[in-house]
N, C-alpha and C positions, 0 to 999 in steps of 0.2 A: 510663622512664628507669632507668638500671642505678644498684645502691648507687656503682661506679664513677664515674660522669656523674654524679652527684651529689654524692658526695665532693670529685671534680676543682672543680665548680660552687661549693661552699662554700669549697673552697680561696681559691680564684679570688676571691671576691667578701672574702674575710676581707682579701688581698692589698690588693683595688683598695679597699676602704677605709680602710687602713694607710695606703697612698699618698695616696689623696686627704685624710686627716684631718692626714697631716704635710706635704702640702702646701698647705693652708688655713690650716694654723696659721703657717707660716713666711711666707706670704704675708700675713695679717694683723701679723704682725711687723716685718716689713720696713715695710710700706704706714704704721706706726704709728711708726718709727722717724724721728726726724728728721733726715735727710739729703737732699743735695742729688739732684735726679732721676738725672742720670749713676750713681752712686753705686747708687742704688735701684736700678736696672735691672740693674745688674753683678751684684749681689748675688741680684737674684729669676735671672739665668739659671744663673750659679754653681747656688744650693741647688737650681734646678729638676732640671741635671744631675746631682749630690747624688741628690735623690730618685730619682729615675730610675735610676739606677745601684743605690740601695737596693731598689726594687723591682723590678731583675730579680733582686739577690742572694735576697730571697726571696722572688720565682717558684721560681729555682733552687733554695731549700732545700724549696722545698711540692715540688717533683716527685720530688726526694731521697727527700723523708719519705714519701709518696703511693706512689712504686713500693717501700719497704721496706715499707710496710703492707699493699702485694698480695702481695708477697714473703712476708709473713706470715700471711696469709691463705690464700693457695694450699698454704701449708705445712698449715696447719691442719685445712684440706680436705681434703686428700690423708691426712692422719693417721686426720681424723674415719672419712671411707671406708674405710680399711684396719680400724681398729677397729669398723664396723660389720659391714663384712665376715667380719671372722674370732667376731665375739658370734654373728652369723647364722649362721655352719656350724655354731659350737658348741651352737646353741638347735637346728639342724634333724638332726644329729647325736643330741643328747641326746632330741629326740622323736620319731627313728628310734627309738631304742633302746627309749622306753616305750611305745611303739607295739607291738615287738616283745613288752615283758614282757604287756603287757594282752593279746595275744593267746594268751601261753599259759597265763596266771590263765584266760583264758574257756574256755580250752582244758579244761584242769584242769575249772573249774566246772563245763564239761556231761560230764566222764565220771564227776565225783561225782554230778550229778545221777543221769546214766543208770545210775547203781551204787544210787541211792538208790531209784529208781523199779523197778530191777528187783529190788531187795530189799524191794520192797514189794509187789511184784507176786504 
């Protein structure tokens, strides 16, 4: 499962039990209220559409928030990359170069040597 699908999943479930907890509470409310059934009834279909209505407002804010967080994310991503990108030319670039100097340090090294060895000779 993607951070994605799961993100979405956590959303989703944080939702369905917003809903279900403020629906349970207004239904214990009602059911505890003293009035006559007509009454009761009207009132549980009223809040039920109430809730319902709240709970697509946020669905609709978790998808809001959900796609600016990929939004932000892919941003990041695409930064991170760029930035590793250009540390790696600059690290393969600079050990071009010392590559380059060690080669002619060794270079150096054996004509000293060979200077040494034929002054010893």
């Amino acid at each position: 499962m993607s951070d994605n699908d799961e993100s979405r999943s956590y959303a989703g479930a944080v939702i369905a039990s917003l809903v279900a907890g403020l629906a349970a509470g207004f239904l214990l409310g009602i059911l505890f209220a003293p009035e006559p059934g007509k009454e009761t009834r009207k009132k549980i279909v009223e809040k039920s559409e109430e809730i319902i209505d709240k709970g697509k407002e946020y669905a609709e804010t978790g998808k809001v928030k959900m796609a600016e967080l990929k939004e932000k994310g892919e941003e990041f991503l695409k930064k991170s990359r760029e930035t590793f990108e250009k540390v790696s030319g600059d690290i393969s670039g600079k050990a071009k170069k010392a590559k380059e100097k060690m080669g002619k340090a060794v270079e150096k090294g054996k004509k000293a040597a060979k200077k040494v060895e034929e002054a010893l000779s």
